[in-house]
C-alpha positions, 0 to 999 in steps of 0.5 A: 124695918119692921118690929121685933118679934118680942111682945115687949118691943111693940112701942118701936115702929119700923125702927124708930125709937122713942127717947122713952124706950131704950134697953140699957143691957145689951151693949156694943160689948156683946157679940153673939155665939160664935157659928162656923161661917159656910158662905158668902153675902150675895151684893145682888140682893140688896138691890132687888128689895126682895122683902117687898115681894114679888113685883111686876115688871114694868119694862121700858125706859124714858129720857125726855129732851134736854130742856124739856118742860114737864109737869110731873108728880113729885115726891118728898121722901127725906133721901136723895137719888142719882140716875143710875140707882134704885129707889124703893117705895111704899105707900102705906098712905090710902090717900097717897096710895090711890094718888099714885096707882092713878097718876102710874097709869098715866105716867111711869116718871116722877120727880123725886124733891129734896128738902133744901140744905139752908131751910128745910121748909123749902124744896131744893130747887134741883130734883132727879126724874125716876121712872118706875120699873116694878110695882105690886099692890098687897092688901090695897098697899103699892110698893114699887121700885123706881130707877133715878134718870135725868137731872131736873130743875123744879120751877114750881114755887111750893113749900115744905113743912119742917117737921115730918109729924106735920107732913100731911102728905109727901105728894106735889105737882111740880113743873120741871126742866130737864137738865142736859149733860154737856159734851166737855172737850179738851180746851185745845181742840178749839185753838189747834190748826185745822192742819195741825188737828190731822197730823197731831190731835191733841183731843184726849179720850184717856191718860194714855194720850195724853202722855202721848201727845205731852210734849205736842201739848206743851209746845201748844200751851207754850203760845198762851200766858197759862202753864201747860200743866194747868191745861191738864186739870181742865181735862175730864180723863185726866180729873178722872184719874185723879178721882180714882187714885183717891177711891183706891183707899176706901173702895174696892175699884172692881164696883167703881165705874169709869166712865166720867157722868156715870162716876160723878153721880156714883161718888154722890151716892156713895162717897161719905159726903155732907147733905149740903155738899151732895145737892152743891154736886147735884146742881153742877152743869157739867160732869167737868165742874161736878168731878173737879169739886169732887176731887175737893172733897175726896181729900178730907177724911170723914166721921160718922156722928150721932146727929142728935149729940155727935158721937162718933159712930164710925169712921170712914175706914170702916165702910164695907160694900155690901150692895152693887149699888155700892155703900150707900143704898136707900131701903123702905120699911113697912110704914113707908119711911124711905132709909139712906143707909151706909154700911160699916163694918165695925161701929163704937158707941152705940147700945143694941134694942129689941131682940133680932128679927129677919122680918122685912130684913134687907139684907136676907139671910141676915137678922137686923137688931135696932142700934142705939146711940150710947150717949143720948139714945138716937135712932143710928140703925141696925145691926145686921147679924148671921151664923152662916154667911161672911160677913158674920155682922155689919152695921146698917147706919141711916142717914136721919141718924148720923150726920157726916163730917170731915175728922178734924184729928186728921185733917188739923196738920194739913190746916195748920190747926194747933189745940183741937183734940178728941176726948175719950168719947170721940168728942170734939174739944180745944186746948181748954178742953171745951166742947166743940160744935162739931156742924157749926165750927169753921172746919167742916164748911 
């Protein structure tokens, strides 16, 4: 985001905030003026990136051979995102600005990197293709938007540094392989009679035939050591269902796809999950494999922490889409740092800094305010505020400033854990009331 309109808010740069500037008057208590609200919020909008301005576009739309390798230009930029979705960019860098206008007239795809979850001075050694679909050069400065497209596997052996204040650039050339999508078929089909195939098939491309054929499916499974129903958890349509029973409680089903790839990476994008857990699903070989391990961690209930002293910010329930794309959409401010952020309809513990300001907002028609842990004063994200349009406020939360994690008071019945509470900051402790590391304790792994 860019700065406050106020003088007196010019040590906060594009949202992040100094441990040394903080205003400790304005609280999550103070809600403004109450106006009669005369619309609602397009979904649209957020992901045009309007506050970019007018870009060109671009056209086209490149998928390369299963397999292929390719030496493309790669990007670190502190986000992750899976084909499908939409990646903002701005190069506010000369050096990285011409690097790229240059490398964009060759080649419209580059590889987006991820810092690996174990050692952050290691590149994660699974990335995503994007390919860039609008660009525009203001005051010598590239902004672009770019769409996620293949998975890829990087297979060139660079480093990273840990500290972003040491980063001197966030551009490499890496060597990839493009990863395919396998084709998952029913584990029958291989062992049914060719005759048989004819007269009762046993493929299913849906629940629906699958109740169809149950009783042919159970007189074929008969015939090996395995139950039939066991069967079942092997089949993609059948997964699929599962995964969209368990989204029916946070998600409005209208934004959900179902088609079996499309909403394996949906759910990574836009499911509450751990940074660890996000490139564990990424590096699955098969929409299979990646939606069964998601079935796994849709049944924990997830928090909203302060990364920097676990304050509990917010809670899964209170999540609200604001965006096509879903919950989870990445945003670009004018210092060219890239933002994953989650939007939440209510946030506790937090303090508000600066005045409201609608430059470079992006959501429009909404004022954005710099939101504040109460505790420890980490940057969390914004709050997004407007008179005339529903809803009157939501929450912003960015992902370098919150972490997510499963809450372990709904969660200790279904683990048989006894003397685990939360105090009344929203704190983990135990029966003696000692404070539990929330991201290192056994629970969350």
């Amino acid at each position: 985001m860019s700065d406050s309109d106020s003088d007196d808010n010019n040590e906060i740069e594009n949202g992040h905030i100094p441990h040394s500037h903080f205003n400790l008057n304005q609280s999550s208590s103070e809600d403004d003026d109450a106006e009669e609200v005369t619309g609602d919020f397009n979904i649209e909008l957020p992901t045009s990136h309007m506050y970019l301005g007018k870009l060109k576009d671009l056209g086209g739309h490149t998928l390369f051979d299963d397999g292929e390798t390719l030496n493309l230009l790669g990007i670190d930029t502190n986000t992750l995102v899976l084909p499908g979705f939409t990646l903002p960019l701005t190069f506010d860098n000369p050096n990285e600005g011409i690097v790229m206008q240059d490398y964009l007239k060759k080649s419209k795809v580059f590889v987006l990197l991820c810092a690996h979850y174990s050692n952050p001075s290691e590149f994660f050694k699974y990335g995503v293709t994007m390919e860039a679909v609008e660009t525009s050069i203001r005051d010598g400065i590239l902004s672009l938007k770019a769409r996620g497209r293949q998975r890829c596997q990087i297979l060139s052996d660079i480093r990273r540094e840990e500290d972003e204040e040491d980063r001197e650039e966030r551009i490499h050339t890496v060597t990839v392989k493009i990863l395919p999508e396998h084709k998952i078929i029913s584990p029958f089909v291989d062992s049914q009679l060719y005759t048989l195939k004819l007269k009762k098939p046993l493929l299913c491309e849906g629940t629906d035939d699958m109740k169809k054929a149950r009783k042919y499916r159970r007189y074929h499974s008969a015939q090996y050591t395995f139950p039939h129903w066991l069967y079942e958890e092997y089949e993609v349509c059948f997964i699929v269902q599962k995964m969209l029973a368990g989204l029916k409680k946070y998600f409005n089903m209208e934004f959900v796809p179902k088609d079996p790839v499309i909403l394996s990476y949906w759910f990574i994008q836009n499911y509450l999950l751990q940074y660890e857990e996000r490139l564990r699903l990424l590096q699955e070989n098969t929409v299979l494999s990646r939606l069964r391990l998601e079935v796994q961690y849709l049944k924990k209930s997830r928090l909203m922490l302060c990364n920097h002293c676990t304050m509990t910010i917010a809670d899964q329930q209170d999540i609200i889409v604001l965006s096509k794309d879903g919950i989870q959409n990445n945003f670009v401010n004018p210092g060219g740092h890239v933002y994953e952020t989650v939007t939440v309809s209510y946030a506790k513990n937090y303090i508000l800094t600066g005045k409201p300001s609608k430059k470079f907002s992006w959501f429009p028609g909404y004022a954005w305010t710099i939101l504040q842990c109460w505790q420890c004063r980490n940057h969390l994200g914004w709050k997004f505020t407007s008179n005339i349009l529903t809803p009157r406020n939501f929450y912003g939360l960015a992902l370098s400033g919150v972490n997510v994690g499963c809450d372990i008071w709904k969660n200790a019945h279904e683990n048989s854990l006894i003397g685990r509470y939360l105090n009344t900051n929203g704190q983990y402790v135990d029966e003696n009331g000692e404070f539990i590391d929330y991201l290192n304790d056994e629970l969350f792994n």
